[in-house]
Residue frames as qw, qx, qy, qz and C-alpha x, y, z in Angstrom:
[[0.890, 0.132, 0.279, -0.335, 14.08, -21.76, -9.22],
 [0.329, -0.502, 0.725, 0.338, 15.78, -24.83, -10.78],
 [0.672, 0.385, -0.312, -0.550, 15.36, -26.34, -14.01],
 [0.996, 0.024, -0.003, -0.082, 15.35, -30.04, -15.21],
 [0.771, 0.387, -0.259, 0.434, 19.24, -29.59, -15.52],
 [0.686, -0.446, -0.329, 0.471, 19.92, -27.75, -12.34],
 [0.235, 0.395, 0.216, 0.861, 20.26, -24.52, -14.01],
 [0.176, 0.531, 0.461, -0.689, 18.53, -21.58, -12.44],
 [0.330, 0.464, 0.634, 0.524, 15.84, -20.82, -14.79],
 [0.329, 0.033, 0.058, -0.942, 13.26, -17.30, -15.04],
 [0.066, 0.652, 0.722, -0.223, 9.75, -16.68, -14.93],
 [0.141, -0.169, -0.332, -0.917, 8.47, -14.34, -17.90],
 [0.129, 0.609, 0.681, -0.386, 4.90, -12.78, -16.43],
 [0.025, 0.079, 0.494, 0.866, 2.99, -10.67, -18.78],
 [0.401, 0.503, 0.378, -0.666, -0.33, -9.19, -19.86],
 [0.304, 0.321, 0.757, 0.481, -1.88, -9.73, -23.03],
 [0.160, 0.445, 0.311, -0.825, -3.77, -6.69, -24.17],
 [0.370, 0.841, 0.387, 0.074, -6.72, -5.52, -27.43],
 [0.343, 0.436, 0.197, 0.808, -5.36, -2.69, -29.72],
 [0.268, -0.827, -0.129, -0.477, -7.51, -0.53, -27.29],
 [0.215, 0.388, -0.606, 0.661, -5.45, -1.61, -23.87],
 [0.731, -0.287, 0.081, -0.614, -7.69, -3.90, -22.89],
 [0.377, -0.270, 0.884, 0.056, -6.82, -7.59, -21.45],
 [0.687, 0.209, -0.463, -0.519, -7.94, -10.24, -23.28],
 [0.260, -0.318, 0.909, -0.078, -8.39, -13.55, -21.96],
 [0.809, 0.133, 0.558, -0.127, -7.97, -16.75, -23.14],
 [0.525, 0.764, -0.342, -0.153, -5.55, -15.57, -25.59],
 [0.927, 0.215, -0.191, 0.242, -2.87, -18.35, -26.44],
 [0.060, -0.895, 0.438, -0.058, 0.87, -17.88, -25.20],
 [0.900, -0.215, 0.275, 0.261, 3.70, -19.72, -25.50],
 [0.371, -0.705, 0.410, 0.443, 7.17, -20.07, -26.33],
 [0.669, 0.718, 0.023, -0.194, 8.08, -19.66, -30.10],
 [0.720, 0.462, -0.383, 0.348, 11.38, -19.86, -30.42],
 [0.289, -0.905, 0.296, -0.100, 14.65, -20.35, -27.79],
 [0.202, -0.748, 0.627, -0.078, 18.05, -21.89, -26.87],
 [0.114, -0.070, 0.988, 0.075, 17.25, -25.07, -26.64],
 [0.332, -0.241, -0.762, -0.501, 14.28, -27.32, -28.41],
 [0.336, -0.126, 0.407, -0.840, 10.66, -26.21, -26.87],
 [0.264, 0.416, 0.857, -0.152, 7.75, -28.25, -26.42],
 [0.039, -0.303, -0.384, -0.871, 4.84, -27.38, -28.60],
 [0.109, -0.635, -0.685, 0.340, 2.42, -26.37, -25.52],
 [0.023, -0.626, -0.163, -0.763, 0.23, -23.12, -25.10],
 [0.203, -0.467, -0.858, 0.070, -1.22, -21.98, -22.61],
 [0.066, -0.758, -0.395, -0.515, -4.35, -19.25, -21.72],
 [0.130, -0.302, 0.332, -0.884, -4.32, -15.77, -20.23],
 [0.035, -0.359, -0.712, 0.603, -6.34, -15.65, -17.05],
 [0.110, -0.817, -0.535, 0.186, -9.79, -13.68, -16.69],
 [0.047, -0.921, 0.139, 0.360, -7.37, -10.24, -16.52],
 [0.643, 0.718, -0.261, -0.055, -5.23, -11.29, -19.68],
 [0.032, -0.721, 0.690, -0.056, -2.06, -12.69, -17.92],
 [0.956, 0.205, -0.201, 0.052, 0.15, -14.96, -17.60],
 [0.473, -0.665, 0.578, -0.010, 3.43, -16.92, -16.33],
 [0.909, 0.333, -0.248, -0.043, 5.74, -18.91, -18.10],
 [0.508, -0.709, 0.457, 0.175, 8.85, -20.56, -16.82],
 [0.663, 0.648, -0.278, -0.254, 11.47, -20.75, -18.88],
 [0.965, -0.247, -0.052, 0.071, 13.90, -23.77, -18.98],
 [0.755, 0.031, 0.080, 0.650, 17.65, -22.62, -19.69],
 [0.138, -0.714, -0.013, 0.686, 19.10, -19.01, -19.39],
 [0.396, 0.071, 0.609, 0.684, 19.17, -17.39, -23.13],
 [0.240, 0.196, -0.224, -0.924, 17.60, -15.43, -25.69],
 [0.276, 0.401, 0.838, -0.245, 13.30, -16.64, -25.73],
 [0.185, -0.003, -0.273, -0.944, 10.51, -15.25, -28.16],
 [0.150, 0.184, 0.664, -0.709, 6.95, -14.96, -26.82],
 [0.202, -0.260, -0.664, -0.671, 3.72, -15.24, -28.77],
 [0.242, 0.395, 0.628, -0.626, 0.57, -14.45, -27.86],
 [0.117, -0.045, -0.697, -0.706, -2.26, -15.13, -30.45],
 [0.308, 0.388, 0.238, -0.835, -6.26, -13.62, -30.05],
 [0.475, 0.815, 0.280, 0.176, -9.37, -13.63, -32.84],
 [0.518, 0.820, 0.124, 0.207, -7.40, -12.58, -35.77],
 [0.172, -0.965, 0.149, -0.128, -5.27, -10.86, -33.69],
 [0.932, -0.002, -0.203, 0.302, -0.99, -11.40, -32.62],
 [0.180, 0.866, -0.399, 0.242, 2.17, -10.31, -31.09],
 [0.951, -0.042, -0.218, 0.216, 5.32, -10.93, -30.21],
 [0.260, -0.947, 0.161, -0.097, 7.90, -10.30, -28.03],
 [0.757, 0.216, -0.446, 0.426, 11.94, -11.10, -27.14],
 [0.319, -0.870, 0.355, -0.124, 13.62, -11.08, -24.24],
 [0.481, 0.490, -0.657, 0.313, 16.89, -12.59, -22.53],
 [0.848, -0.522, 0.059, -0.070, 16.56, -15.09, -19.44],
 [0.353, -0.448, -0.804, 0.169, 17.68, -15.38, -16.57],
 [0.059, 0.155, -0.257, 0.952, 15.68, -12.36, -15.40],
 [0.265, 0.437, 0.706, -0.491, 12.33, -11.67, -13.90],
 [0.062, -0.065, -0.298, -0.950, 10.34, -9.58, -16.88],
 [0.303, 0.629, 0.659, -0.279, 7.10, -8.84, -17.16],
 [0.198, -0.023, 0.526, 0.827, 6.06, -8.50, -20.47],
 [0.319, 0.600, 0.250, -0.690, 3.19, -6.29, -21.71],
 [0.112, 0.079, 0.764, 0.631, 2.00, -7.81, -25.60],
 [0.072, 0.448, -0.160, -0.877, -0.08, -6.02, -27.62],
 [0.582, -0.001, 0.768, 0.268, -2.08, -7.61, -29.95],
 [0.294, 0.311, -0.489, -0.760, -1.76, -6.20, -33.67],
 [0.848, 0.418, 0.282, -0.164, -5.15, -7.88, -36.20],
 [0.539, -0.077, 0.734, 0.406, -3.42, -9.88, -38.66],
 [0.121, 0.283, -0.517, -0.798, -3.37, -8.87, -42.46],
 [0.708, 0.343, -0.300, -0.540, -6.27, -9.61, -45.31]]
């Protein structure tokens, strides 16, 4: 797939799970931090906790996913397929 610059970009898929390894949907996701300046968008797991994001430039990407109370986060390195599998830890006091 091509990005707005002609780059080939990825496609990070994922699950969003509960501390028990359950999905969760309607948890938040989006792109926290990467290569080049991100929009501030979100958007919600499905019914079965996932998700698809496409990312825009090849590079190093960090993933959020944020729940009641609950977060995690992940890194990877585009361009690859991944499928990522986040956890979500409750948040301190």
């Amino acid at each position: 797939m091509e990005g707005l610059t002609g780059r080939m970009t990825a496609r990070v898929r994922g699950v969003v799970l509960d501390a028990d390894g359950g999905p969760v949907p309607g948890a938040r996701v989006a792109l926290e931090a990467g290569p080049v300046p991100l929009p501030d968008v979100a958007l919600l797991t499905g019914a079965d906790g996932t998700f698809a994001l496409d990312l825009p430039t090849p590079g190093e990407y960090v993933v959020a996913a944020h729940g009641d109370d609950a977060s995690a986060r992940a890194r990877l390195t585009a361009p690859s397929e991944h499928v990522l599998e986040l956890r979500l830890v409750p948040r301190g006091p």
